[in-house]
C-alpha positions as CSV (number, residue, x, y, z in Angstrom):
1,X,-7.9,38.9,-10.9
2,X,-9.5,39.1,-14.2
3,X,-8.6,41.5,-17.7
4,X,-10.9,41.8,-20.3
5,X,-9.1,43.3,-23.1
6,X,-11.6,45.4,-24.7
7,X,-9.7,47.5,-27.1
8,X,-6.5,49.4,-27.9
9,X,-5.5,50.4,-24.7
10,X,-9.0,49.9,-22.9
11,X,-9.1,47.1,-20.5
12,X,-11.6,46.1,-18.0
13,X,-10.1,44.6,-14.8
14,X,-12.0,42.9,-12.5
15,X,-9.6,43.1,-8.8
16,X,-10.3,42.3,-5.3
17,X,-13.6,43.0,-5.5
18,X,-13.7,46.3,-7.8
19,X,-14.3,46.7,-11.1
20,X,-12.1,49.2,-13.0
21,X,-12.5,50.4,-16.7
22,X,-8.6,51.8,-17.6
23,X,-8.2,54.3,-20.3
24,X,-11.9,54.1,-22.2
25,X,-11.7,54.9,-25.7
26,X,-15.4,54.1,-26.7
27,X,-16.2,55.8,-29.9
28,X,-16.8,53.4,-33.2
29,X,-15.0,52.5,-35.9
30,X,-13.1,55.7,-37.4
31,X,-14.7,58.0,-34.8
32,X,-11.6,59.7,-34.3
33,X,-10.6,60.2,-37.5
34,X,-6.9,60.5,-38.7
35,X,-3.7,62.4,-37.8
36,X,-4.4,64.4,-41.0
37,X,-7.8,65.7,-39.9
38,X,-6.6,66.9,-36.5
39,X,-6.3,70.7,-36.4
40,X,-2.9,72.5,-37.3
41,X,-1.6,69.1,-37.8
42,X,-0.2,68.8,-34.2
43,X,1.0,65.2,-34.8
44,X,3.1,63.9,-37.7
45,X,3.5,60.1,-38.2
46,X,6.6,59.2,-40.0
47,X,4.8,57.1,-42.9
48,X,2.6,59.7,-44.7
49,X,0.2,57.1,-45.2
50,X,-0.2,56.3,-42.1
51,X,-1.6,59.9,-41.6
52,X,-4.7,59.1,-43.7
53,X,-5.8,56.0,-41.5
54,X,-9.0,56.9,-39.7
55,X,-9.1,55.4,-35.7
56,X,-9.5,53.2,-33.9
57,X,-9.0,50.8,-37.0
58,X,-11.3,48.6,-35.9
59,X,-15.2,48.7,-33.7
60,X,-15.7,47.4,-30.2
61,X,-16.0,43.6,-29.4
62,X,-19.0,44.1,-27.2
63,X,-22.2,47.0,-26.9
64,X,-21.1,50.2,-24.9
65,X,-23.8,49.2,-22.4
66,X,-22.1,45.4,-21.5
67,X,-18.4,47.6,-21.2
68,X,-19.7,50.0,-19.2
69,X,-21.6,47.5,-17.1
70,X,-20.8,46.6,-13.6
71,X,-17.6,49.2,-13.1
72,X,-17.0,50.5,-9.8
73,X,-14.3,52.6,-11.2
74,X,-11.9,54.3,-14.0
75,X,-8.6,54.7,-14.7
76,X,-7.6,57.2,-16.7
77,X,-3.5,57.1,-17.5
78,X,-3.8,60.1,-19.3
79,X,-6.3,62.0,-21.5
80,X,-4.9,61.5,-25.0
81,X,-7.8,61.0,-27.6
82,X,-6.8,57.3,-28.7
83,X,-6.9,56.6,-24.3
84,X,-10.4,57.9,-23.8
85,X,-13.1,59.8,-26.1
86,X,-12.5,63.6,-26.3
87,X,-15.1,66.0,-28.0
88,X,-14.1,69.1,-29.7
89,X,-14.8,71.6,-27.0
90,X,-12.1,69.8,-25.0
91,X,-14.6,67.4,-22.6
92,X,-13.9,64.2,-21.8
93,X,-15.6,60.4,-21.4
94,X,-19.0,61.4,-23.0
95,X,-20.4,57.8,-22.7
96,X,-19.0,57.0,-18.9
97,X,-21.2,57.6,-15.7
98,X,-19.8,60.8,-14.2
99,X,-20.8,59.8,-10.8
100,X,-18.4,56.4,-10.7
101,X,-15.0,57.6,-9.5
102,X,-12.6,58.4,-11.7
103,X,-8.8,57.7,-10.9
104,X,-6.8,60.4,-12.6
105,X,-2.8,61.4,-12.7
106,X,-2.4,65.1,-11.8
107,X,-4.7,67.9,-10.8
108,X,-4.7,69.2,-14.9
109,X,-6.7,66.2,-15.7
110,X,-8.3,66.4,-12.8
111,X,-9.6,69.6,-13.7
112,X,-10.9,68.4,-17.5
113,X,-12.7,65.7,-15.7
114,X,-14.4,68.1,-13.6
115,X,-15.2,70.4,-16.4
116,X,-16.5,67.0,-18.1
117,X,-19.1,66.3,-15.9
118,X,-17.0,63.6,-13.4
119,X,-17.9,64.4,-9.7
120,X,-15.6,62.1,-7.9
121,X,-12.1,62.9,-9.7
122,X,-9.3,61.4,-7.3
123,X,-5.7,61.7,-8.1
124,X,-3.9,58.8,-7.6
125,X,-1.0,59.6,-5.1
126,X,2.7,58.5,-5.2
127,X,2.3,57.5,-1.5
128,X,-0.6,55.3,-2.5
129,X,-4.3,56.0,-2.5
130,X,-7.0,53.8,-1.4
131,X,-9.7,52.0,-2.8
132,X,-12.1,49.6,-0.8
133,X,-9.5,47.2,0.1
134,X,-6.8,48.0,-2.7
135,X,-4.0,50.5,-3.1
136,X,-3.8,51.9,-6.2
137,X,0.0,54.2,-6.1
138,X,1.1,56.1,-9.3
139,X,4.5,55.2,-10.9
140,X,6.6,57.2,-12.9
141,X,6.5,56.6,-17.2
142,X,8.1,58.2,-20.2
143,X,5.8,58.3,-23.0
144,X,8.2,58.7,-26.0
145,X,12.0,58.2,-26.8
146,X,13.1,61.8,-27.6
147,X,10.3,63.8,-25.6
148,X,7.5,63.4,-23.9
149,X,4.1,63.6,-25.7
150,X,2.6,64.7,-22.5
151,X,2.4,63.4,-19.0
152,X,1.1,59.9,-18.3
153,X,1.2,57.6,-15.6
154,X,1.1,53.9,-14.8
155,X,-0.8,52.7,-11.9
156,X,0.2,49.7,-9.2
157,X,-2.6,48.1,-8.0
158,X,-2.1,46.0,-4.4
159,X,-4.6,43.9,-2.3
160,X,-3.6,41.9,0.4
161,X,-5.9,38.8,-1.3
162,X,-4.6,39.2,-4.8
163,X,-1.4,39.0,-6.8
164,X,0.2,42.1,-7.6
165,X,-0.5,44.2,-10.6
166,X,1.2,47.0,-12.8
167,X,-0.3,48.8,-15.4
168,X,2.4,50.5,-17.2
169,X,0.1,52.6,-19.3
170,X,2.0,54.6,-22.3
171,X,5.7,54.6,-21.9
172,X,9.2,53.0,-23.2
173,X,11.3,51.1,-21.3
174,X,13.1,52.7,-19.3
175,X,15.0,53.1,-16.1
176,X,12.1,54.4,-13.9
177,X,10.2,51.6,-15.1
178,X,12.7,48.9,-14.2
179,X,12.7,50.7,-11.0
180,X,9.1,49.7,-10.4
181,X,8.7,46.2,-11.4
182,X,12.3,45.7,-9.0
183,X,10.3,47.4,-6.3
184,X,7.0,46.0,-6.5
185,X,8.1,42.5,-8.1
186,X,4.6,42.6,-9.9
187,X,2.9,39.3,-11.4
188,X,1.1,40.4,-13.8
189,X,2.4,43.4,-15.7
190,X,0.3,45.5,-18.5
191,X,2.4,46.9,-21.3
192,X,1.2,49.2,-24.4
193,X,3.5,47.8,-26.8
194,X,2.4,48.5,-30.7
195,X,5.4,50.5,-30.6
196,X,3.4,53.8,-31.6
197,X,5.6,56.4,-33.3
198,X,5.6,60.5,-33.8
199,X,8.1,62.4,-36.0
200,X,8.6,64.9,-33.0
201,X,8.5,62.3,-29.4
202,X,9.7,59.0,-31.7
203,X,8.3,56.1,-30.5
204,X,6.0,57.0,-27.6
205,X,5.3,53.3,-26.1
206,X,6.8,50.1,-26.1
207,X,8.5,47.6,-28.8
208,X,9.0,44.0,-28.8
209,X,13.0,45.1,-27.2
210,X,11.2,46.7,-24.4
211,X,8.6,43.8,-23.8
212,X,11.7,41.8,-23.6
213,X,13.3,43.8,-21.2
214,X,10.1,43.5,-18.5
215,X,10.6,39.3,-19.2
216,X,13.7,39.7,-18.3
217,X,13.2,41.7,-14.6
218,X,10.3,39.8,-13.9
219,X,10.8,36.5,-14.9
220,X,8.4,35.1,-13.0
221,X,5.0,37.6,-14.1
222,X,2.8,37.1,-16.6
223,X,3.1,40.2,-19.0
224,X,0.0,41.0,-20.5
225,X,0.3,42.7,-24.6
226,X,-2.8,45.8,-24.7
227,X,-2.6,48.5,-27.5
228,X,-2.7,46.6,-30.5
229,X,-4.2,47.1,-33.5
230,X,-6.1,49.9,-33.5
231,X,-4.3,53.2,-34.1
232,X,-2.6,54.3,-37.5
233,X,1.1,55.2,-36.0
234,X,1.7,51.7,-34.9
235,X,4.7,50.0,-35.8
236,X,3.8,46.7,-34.5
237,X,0.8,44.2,-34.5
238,X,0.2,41.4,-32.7
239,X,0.8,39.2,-35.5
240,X,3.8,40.4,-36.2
241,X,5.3,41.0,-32.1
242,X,4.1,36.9,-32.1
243,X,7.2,36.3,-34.0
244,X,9.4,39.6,-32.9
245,X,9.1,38.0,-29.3
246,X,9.7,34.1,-30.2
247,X,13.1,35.3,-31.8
248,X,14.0,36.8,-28.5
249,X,12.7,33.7,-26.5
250,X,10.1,35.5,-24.6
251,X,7.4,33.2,-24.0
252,X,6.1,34.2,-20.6
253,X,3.2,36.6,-22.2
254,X,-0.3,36.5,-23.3
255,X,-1.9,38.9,-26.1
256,X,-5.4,38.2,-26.0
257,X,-7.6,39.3,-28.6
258,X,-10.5,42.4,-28.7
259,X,-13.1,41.0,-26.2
260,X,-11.2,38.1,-24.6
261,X,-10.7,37.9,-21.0
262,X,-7.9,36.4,-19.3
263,X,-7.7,35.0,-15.2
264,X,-4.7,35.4,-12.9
């Protein structure tokens, strides 16, 4: 097993045999622009000037082309606009090839894949759903700590040659989740944890505390830091969660950098 941390939440994972691209937010520098300039001002980020930050923060370690090259397919936790490129007339994944299967939560963002341009749009099932030789089953997640800002998912990938993996995708700690890493007893574990904040859902992903938490029900896994440095509402960076976890004596991480790549 192989993760290429690309950016924000965009990771390209390289398992059993396949090649997945999870949650591909492709657009440059800025090419989102800030809360502020989203119509009718649907989110509010507790630091005003936060607000007038312009995402992602920072451009892509490597050329679209080299990102996109070799995937077999995508993972798309959820269709939120810092998670994978949105245009204004509601389409999705402008860059991706529409014919590479796209792994998706529910039949709703099934249905804006579709209407995107995506002509093998699978939902990933509870039960498990297969891929070549891997399982790929959908876990429960709470993305934020008063409501949900939408449904996501995370994703547990299973191979009978390869170790484990969970990709928690956006959510908090929370029971559900220490359900799933009991259950599947994961080695490597994915967590968003820049510990993202919205005045309305609070903080929508995972803090240093949470991050903790995983260490502590899987002592054994390798937990592996995505979501960093690259949207305006984030609370945490890596520089900063270095320290936050060495005060909790959490050690048994890695945080790799835009455009590093890390073996399992």
């Amino acid at each position: 097993m192989e993760i290429q941390q690309i950016r924000n939440a965009t990771n390209k994972i390289t398992y059993a045999g396949k090649t997945f691209l999870v949650d591909p937010w492709l657009v440059k520098k800025g090419g989102m622009g800030a809360m502020a300039d989203i119509p009718g001002h649907a989110y509010q980020v507790p630091d005003p000037v936060k607000m007038q930050i312009a995402m992602p923060i920072f451009d892509l370690p490597l050329p679209v082309t080299d990102i996109l090259a070799g995937v077999d397919g995508y993972i798309f936790t959820h269709l939120h606009a810092d998670h994978i490129d949105l245009a204004a007339d509601g389409t999705v994944g402008a860059p991706l090839d529409k014919g590479t299967p796209a792994f998706v939560q529910d039949e709703e963002d099934a249905a804006i894949c579709r209407k995107s341009g995506f002509t093998d749009v699978r939902i990933v099932a509870a039960a498990g759903t297969a891929f070549g030789a891997i399982t790929l089953t959908r876990v429960p997640s709470r993305h934020g700590t008063l409501v949900p800002c939408g449904n996501t998912m995370g994703v547990v990938l299973t191979a009978a040659q390869e170790k484990t993996l969970y990709i928690s995708g956006d959510t908090i700690w929370y029971p559900d989740v220490q359900a799933t890493l009991r259950r599947f007893q994961p080695a490597v574990v994915t967590v968003n944890a820049c510990a993202a904040e919205e005045s309305t859902c609070g903080r929508l992903i995972m803090n240093d505390e949470d991050v903790a938490c995983v260490a502590a029900t899987v002592p054994d896994a390798t937990i592996f830091i995505t979501h960093m440095d690259n949207v305006s509402h984030a609370s945490i960076t890596r520089y900063t969660m270095r320290g936050l976890l060495a005060k909790r004596q959490v050690t048994n991480y890695v945080m790799p950098e835009d455009g590093e790549s890390v073996c399992f």
